[in-house]
C-alpha positions in Angstrom: 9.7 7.8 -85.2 6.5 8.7 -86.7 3.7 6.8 -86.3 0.2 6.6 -87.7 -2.6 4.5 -86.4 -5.1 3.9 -89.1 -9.0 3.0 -88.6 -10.8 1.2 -91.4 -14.6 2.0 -91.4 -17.3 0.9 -92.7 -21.0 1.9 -91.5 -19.3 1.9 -88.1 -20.2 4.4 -86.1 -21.7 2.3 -83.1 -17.8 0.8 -82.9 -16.2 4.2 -83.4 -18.7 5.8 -80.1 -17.8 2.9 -78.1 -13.3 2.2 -79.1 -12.3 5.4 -80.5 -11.9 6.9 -77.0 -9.8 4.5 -75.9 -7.4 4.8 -78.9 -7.3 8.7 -78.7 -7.0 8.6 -74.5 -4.0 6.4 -74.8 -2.3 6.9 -78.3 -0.2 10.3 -77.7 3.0 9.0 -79.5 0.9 8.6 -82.3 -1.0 10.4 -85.2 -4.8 9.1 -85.4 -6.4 8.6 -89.1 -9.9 7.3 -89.9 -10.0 5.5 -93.4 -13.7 5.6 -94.5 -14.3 2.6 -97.2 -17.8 4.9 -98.7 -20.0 4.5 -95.2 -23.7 5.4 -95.8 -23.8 6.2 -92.3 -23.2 8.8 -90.2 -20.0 7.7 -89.1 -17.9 10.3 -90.8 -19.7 13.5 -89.6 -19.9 11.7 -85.9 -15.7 11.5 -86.0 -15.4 15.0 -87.7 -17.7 17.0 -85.2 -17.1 14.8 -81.9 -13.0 14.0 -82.4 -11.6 16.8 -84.6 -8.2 15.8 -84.2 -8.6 12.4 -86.0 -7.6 13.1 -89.7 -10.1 11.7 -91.8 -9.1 9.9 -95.5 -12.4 8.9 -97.6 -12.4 6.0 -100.1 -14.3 6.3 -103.3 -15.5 2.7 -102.8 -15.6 -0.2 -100.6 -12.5 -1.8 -101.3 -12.2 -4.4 -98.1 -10.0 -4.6 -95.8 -7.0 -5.3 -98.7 -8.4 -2.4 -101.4 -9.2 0.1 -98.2 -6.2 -0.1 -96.4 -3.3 0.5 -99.6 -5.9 3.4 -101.2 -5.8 5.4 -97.7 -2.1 4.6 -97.1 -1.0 6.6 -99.9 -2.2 9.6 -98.4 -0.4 9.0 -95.2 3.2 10.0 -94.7 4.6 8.3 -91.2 7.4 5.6 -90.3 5.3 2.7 -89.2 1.4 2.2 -89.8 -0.7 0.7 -87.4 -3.8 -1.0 -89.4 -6.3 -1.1 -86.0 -9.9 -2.7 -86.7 -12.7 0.0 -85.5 -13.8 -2.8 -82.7 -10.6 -2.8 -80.6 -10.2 -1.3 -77.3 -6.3 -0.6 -76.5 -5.0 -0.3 -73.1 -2.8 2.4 -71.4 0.9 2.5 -72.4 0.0 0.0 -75.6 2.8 2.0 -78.1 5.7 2.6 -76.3 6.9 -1.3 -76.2 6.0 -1.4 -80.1 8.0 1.4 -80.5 11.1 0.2 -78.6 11.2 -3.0 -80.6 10.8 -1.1 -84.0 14.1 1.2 -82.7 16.3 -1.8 -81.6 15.6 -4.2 -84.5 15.8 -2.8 -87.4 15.2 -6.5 -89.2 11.9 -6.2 -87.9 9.2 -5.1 -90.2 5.8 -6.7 -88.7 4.3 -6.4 -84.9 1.6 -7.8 -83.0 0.1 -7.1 -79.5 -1.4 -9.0 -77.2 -4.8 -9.6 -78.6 -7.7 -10.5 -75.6 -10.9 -11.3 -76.0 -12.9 -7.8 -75.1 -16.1 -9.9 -74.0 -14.0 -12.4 -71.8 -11.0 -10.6 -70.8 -9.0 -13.7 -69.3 -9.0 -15.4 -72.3 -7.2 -14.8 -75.8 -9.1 -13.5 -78.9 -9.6 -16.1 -81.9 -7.9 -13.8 -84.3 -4.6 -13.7 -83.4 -3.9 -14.3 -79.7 -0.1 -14.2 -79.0 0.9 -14.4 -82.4 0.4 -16.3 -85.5 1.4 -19.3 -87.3 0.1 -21.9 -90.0 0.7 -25.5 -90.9 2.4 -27.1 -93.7 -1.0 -27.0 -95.4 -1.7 -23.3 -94.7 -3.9 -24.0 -91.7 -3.9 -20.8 -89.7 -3.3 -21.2 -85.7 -2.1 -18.9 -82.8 -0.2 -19.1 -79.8 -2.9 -19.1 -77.1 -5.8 -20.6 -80.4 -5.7 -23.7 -81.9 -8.7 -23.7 -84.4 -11.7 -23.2 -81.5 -9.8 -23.9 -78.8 -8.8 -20.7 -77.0 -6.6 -20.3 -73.8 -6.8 -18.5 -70.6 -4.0 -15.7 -70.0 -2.3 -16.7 -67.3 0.7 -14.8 -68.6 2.4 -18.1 -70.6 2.5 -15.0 -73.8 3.8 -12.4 -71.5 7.5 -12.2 -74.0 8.6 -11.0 -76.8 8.6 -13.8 -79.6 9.3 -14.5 -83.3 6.2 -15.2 -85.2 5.0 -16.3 -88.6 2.1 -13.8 -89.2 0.5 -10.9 -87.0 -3.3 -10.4 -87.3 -4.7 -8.0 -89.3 -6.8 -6.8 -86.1 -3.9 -4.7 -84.7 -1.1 -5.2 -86.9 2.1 -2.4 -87.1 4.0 -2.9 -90.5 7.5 -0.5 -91.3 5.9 1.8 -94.2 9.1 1.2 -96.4 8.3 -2.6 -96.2 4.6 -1.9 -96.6 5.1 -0.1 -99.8 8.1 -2.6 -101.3 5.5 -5.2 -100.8 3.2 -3.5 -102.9 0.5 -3.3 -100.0 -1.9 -5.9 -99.2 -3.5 -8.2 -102.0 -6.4 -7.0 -103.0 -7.6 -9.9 -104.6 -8.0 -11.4 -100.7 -10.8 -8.5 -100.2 -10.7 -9.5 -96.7 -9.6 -12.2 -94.1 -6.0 -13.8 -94.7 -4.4 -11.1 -96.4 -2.4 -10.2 -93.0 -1.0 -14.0 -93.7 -0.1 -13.1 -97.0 1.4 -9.7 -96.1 3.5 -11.4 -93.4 4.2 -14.7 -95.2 5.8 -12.1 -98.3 7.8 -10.2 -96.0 9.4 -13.7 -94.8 9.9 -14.8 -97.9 12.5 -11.5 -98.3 14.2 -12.3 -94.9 12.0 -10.2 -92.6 11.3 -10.4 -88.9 7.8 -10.2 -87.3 7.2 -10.1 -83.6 4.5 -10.6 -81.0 5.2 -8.4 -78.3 3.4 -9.5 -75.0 4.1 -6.3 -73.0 1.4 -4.6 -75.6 -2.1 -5.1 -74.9 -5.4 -4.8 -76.7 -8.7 -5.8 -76.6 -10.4 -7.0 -79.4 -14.4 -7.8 -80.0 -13.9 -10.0 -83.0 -16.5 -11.0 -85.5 -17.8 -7.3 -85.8 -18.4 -6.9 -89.2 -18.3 -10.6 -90.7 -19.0 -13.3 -87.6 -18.1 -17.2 -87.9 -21.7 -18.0 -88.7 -21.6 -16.3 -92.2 -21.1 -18.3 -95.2 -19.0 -15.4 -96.9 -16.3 -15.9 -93.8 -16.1 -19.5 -94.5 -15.9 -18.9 -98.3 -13.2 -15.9 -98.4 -11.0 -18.0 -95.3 -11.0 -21.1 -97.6 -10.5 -19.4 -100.7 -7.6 -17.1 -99.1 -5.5 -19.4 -97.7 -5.7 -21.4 -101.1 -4.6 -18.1 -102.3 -1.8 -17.4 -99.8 -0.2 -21.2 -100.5 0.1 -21.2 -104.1 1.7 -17.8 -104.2 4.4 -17.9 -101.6 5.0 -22.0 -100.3 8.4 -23.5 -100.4 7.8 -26.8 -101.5 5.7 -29.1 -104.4 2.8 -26.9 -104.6 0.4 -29.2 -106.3 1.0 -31.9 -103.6 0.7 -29.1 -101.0 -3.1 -28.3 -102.7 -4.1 -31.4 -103.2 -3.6 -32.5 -99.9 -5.3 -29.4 -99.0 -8.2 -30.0 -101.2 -8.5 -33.8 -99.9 -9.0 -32.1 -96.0 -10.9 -28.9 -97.5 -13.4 -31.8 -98.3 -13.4 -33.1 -95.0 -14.4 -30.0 -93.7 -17.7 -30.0 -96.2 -18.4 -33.5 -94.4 -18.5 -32.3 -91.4 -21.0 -29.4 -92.4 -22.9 -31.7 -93.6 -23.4 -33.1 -90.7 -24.2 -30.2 -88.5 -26.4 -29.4 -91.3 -25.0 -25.9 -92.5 -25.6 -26.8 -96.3 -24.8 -23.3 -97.1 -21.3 -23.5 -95.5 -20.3 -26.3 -98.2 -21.9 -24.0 -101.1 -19.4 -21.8 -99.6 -16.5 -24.2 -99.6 -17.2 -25.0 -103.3 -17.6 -21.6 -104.4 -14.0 -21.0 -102.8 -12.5 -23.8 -105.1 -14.1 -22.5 -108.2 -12.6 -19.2 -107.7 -9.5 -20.3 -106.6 -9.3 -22.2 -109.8 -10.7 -19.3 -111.8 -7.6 -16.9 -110.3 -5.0 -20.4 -110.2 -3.3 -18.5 -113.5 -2.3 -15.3 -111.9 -1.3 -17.0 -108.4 1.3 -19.0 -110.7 2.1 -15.5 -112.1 2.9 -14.0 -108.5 4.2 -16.8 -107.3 7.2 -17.1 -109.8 7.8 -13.8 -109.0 8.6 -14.8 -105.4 12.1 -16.0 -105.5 13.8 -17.1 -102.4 10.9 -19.1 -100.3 11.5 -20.3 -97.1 10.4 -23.1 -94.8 7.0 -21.4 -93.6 5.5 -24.3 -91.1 6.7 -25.5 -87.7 3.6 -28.0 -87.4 3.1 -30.3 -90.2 -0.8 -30.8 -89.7 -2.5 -28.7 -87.3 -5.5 -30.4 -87.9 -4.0 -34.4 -87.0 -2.7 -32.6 -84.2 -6.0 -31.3 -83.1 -8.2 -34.0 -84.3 -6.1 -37.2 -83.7 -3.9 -35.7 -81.2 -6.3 -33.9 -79.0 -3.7 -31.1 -78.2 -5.7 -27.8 -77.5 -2.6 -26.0 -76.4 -0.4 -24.4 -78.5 3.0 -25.5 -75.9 1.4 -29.5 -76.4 2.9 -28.4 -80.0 
């Protein structure tokens, strides 16, 4: 089984000095690729004259995660891709469990590690802990992260477990299924398009896994941290995105309620005073709107939806309910 683990950079060469070793020391089963989205840094020349065994594959543009990621697979022939972000340390004998799963299951198209935090190593990382999930509303939330609320490993994630989505931080995908997907969506740019991805294969009957045994470490908020206005708009827009194409169900109840709670969210900006955060959240709607034509367009194109959700409201249950834990579930 070939398989090819694929770096996304972009003006990253501080995060390539300080993870790239880690991912060459422990990735022998593997073929290493660096997919350069344009950088106006050195970080190129630093991979080509310090690693000369990672195989470089340079973008015209940058394309985000979505556009970056389907322009450099084309060039890359292997069995499964592993889409790694440039700020994740992996840990000794990370592949071979991946690997196993991929041989035994052949339903399985997606996989996840274990993603910790790489600052606080006890904990979970926010995007995507033990594995990912969303509400009925298209509310993202992990095993081991509900919204803020992230859990100690104490080895509760330690199995191997169905799953709804598998971050986009370290995220293995089948190349056949990759390609009959058409790749990610590059309308997404970036964050939530690994929900998409995932949410699409479901929709045509595939399997994807968290598998606990794998380990990674993950920095998070590298390029785009939870402070920025742009996160908050593309997160909002995105997962407006993801539910009209692919939910099972009465889609314009499904938005609307959406909408209602998306404005709940601007209240409560407005009160800790982050103005540009609701500019951000209105923004979202008006392009959601603007694009609401072709989502229709994709979505009736998606024929056999399934039940996606196993919470209805992640956010009752956090809010009303006070459950921080993703077993209070």
């Amino acid at each position: 089984m070939k398989i090819a683990i694929v770096i996304l950079n972009w003006n990253g060469k501080k995060l390539l000095e300080q993870f790239l070793p880690s991912v060459i020391a422990h990735s022998k089963e593997a073929i290493i690729y660096l997919a350069d989205n344009a950088s106006s840094d050195a970080s190129v020349s630093f991979v080509k004259n310090t690693y000369p065994s990672v195989r470089i594959i340079q973008n015209s543009i940058n394309g985000g995660y979505a556009q970056g990621y389907n322009d450099a697979l084309k060039h890359i022939e292997a069995d499964i891709f592993c889409l790694l972000n440039s700020d994740v340390e992996v840990t000794e004998n990370w592949l071979p469990p991946i690997i196993n799963l991929f041989k035994n299951e052949n339903n399985t198209a997606i996989i996840q590690p274990k993603l910790l935090d790489f600052n606080n190593k006890d904990c979970f990382e926010y995007a995507g802990a033990a594995g990912g999930f969303i509400d009925k509303f298209g509310y993202p939330y992990c095993r081991g992260r509900i919204f803020n609320a992230i859990e100690k490993d104490t080895g509760q994630f330690n199995d191997t477990a169905d799953i709804f989505w598998a971050s986009g931080a370290c995220l293995f995908i089948r190349s056949t299924v990759f390609n009959e997907l058409n790749g990610l969506d590059q309308y997404f740019f970036a964050h939530m398009e690994e929900i998409d991805l995932c949410w699409r294969a479901k929709n045509l009957g595939y399997d994807v896994k968290y598998v606990g045994e794998s380990e990674v470490l993950h920095v998070g908020g590298a390029t785009l941290n939870d402070q920025n206005p742009k996160k908050t708009y593309l997160n909002f827009r995105n997962s407006l995105f993801a539910i009209t194409k692919n939910a099972k169900g009465f889609l314009f109840f499904l938005i609307g309620i959406r909408l209602i709670l998306d404005g709940v969210a601007a209240l409560k900006f407005l009160f800790e005073l982050k103005l540009l955060h609701i500019l951000a959240i209105l923004k979202a709607h008006l392009s959601f709107y603007a694009h609401l034509p072709r989502l229709l367009k994709q979505r009736k194109a998606i024929k056999n939806k399934k039940k996606y959700y196993q919470t209805a409201s992640i956010v009752l249950e956090f809010h009303l309910n006070r459950k921080r834990k993703f077993k209070e579930l």
